[in-house]
Backbone as a ProteinNet text record, in pm:
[ID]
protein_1_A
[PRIMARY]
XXXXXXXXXXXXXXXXXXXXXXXXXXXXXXXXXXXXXXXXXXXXXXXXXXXXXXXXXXXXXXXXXXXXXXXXXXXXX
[TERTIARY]
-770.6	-744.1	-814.3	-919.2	-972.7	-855.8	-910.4	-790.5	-787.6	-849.5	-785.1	-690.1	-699	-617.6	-486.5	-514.4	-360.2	-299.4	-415.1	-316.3	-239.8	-317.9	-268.6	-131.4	-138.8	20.1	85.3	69.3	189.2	235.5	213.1	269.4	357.6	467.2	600.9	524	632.5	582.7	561.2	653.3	608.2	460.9	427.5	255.5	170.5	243.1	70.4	64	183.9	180.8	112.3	152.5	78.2	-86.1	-114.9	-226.7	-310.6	-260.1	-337	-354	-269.5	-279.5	-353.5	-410.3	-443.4	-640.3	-648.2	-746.9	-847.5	-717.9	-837.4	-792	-702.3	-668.6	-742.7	-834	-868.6	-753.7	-617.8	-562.3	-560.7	-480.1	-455.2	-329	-312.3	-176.5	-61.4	-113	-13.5	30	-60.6	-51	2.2	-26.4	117.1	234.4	253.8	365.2	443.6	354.8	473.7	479.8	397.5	436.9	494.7	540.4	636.6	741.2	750.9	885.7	911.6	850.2	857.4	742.9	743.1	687.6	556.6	421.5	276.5	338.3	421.9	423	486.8	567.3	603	496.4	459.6	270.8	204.3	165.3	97	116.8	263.9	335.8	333.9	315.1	388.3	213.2	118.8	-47.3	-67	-58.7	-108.4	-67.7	89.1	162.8	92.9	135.1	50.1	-84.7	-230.5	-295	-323	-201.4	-230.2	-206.6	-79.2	-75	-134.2	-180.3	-335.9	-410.6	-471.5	-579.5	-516	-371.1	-317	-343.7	-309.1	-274.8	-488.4	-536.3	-651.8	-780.3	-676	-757.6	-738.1	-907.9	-929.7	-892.2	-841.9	-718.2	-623.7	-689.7	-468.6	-424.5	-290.3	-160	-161.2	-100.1	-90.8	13.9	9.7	140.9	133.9	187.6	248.1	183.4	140	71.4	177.8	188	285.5	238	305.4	280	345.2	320.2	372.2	420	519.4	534.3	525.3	440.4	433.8	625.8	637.6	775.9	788.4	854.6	916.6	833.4	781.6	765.6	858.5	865.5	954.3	919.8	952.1	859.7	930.4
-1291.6	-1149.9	-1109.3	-961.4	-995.7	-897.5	-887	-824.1	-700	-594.6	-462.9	-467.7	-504.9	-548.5	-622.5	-718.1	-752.2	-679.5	-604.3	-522.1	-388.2	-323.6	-233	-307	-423	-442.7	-479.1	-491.5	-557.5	-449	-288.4	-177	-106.4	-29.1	7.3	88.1	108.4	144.5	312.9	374.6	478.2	504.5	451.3	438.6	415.4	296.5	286	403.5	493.5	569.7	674	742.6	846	847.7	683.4	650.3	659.2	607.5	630.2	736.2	866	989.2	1090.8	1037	1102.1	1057.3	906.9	851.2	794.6	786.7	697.2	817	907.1	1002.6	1145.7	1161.2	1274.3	1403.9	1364.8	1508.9	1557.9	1648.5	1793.3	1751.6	1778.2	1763.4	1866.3	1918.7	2042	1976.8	1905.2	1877	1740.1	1684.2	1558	1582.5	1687.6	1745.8	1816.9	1850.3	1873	1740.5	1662.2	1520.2	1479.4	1456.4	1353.4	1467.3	1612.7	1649.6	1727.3	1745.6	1716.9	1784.5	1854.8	1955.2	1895.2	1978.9	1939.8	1895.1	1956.3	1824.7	1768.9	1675.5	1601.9	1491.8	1528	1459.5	1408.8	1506.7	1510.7	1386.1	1420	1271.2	1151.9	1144.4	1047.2	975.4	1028.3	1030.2	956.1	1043.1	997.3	847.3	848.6	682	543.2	625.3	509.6	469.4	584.5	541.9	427.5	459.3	448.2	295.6	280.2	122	2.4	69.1	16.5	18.5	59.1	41.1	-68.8	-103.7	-185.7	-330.2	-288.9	-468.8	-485.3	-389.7	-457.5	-474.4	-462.8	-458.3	-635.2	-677.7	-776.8	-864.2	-742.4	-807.7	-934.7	-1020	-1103.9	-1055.2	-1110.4	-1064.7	-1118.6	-1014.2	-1059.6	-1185.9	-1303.2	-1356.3	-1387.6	-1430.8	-1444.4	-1603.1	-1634.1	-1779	-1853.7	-1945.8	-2053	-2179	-2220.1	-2294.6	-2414.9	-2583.2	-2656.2	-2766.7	-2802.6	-2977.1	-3018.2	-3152.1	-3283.3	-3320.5	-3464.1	-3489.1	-3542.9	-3567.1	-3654.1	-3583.3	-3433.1	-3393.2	-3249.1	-3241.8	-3137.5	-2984.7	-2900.2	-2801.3	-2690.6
1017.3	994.2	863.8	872.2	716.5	618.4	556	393.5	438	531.6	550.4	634.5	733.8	869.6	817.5	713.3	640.7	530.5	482.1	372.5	474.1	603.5	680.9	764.7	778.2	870.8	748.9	635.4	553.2	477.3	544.9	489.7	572.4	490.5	604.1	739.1	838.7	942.8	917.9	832	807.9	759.1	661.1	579.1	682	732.9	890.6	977.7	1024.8	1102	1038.7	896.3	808.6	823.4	824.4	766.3	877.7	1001.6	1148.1	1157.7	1204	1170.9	1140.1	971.6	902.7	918.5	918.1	870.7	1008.5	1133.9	1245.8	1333.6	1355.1	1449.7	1417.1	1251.9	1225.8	1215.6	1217.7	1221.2	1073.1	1095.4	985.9	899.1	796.5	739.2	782.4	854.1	918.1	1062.3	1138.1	1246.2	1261.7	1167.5	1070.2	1097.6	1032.4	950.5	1067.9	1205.7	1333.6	1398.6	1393.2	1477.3	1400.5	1248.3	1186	1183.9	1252.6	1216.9	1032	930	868.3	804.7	634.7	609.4	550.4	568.8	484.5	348	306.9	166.8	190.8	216.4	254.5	284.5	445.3	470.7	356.3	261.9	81.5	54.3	-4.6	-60.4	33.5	128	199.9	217.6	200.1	275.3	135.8	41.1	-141.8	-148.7	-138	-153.9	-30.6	64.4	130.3	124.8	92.8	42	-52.6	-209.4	-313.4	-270.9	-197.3	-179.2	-67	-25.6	70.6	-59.4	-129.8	-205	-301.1	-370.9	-444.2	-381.6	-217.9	-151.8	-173	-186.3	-131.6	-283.7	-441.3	-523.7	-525.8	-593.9	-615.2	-685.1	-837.7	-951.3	-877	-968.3	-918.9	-1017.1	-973.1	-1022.6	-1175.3	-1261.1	-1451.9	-1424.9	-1473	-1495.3	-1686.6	-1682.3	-1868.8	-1883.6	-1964.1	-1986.6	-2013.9	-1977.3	-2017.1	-2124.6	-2208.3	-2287.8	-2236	-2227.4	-2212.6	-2325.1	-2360.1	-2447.7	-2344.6	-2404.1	-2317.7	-2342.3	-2240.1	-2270.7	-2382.9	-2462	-2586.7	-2707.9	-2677.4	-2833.7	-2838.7	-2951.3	-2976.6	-3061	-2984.7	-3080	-3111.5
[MASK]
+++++++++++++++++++++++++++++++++++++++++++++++++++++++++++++++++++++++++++++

């Protein structure tokens, strides 16, 4: 599976549906916004976030972790 195809299923079902919608279906944010029931902003917000986190699962960054320092055993610091 390459990294779009896994960052697109490992997002809620709401976001994939927004995102199909919007991005492989060509619709309108108005025309969203009567198939999800639910007002153009609404759509806005809901289009912006799922974007934003499709583009997160698929930045190249790894993840910050905090450096760890180790003692060997039997020293004391």
């Amino acid at each position: 599976m390459d990294a779009l195809a896994k960052a697109f299923a490992d997002l809620s079902d709401g976001y994939r549906e927004v995102l199909s919608l919007a991005d492989w279906e060509g619709m309108s944010i108005a025309e969203i916004a009567v198939v999800l029931g639910c007002s153009a902003n609404a759509v806005r917000i809901r289009l912006h976030r799922a974007r934003r986190r499709l583009a997160r699962a698929l930045s190249v960054d790894p993840p910050r972790r905090a450096a760890r320092t180790q003692v060997p055993e039997g020293d004391s610091a």
